[in-house]
Legacy VTK file of the C-alpha trace (Angstrom):
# vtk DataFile Version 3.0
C-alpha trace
ASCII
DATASET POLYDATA
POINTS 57 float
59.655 -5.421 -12.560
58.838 -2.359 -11.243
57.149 -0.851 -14.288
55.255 -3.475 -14.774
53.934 -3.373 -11.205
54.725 -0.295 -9.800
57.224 0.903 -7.254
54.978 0.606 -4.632
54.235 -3.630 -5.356
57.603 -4.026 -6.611
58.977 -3.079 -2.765
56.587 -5.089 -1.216
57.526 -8.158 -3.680
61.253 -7.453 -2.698
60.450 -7.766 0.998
58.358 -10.941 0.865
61.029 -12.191 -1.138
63.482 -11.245 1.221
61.664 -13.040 3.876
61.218 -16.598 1.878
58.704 -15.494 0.131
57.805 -17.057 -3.518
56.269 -14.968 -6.204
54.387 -16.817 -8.799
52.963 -15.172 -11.696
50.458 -17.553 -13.399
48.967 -16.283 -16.906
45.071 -16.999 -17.345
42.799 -16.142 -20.124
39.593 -14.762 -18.583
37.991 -14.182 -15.286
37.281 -17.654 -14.679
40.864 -18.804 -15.559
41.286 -16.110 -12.750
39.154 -16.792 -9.935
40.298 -20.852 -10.359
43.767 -19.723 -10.068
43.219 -17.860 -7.098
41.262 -20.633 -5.126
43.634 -23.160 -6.203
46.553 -21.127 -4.946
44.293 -19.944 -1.485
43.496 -23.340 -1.022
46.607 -24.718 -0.904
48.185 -21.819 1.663
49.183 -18.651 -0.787
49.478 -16.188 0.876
48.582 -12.562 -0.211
47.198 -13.994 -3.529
45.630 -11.147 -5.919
45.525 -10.780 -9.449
47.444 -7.950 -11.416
46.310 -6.988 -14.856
49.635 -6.583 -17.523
49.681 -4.395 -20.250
48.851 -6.039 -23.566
51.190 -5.271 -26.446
LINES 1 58
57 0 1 2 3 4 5 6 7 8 9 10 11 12 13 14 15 16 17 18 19 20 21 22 23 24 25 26 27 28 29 30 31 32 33 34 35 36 37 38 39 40 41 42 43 44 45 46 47 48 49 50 51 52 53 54 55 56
């Protein structure tokens, strides 16, 4: 996981994780797709909700 998001994120995922955190990855197809996913997941209490870019192969 780390190369995909860094060391930096992938310590940070660890720790939430560690704490009883859940990490959800949700794939979306444009901006839009984007900013919906993020209210959805505000609006219902996510926490520290943020959207990541992944390399396309």
């Amino acid at each position: 996981m780390a190369r995909l998001v860094g060391d930096r994120h992938a310590k940070n995922l660890q720790n939430q994780l560690e704490h009883g955190g859940l990490l959800l990855w949700v794939r979306t197809w444009d901006s839009g797709d984007e900013q919906r996913a993020v209210d959805i997941l505000t609006k219902h209490s996510g926490h520290d909700v943020h959207v990541h870019g992944a390399p396309q192969n």
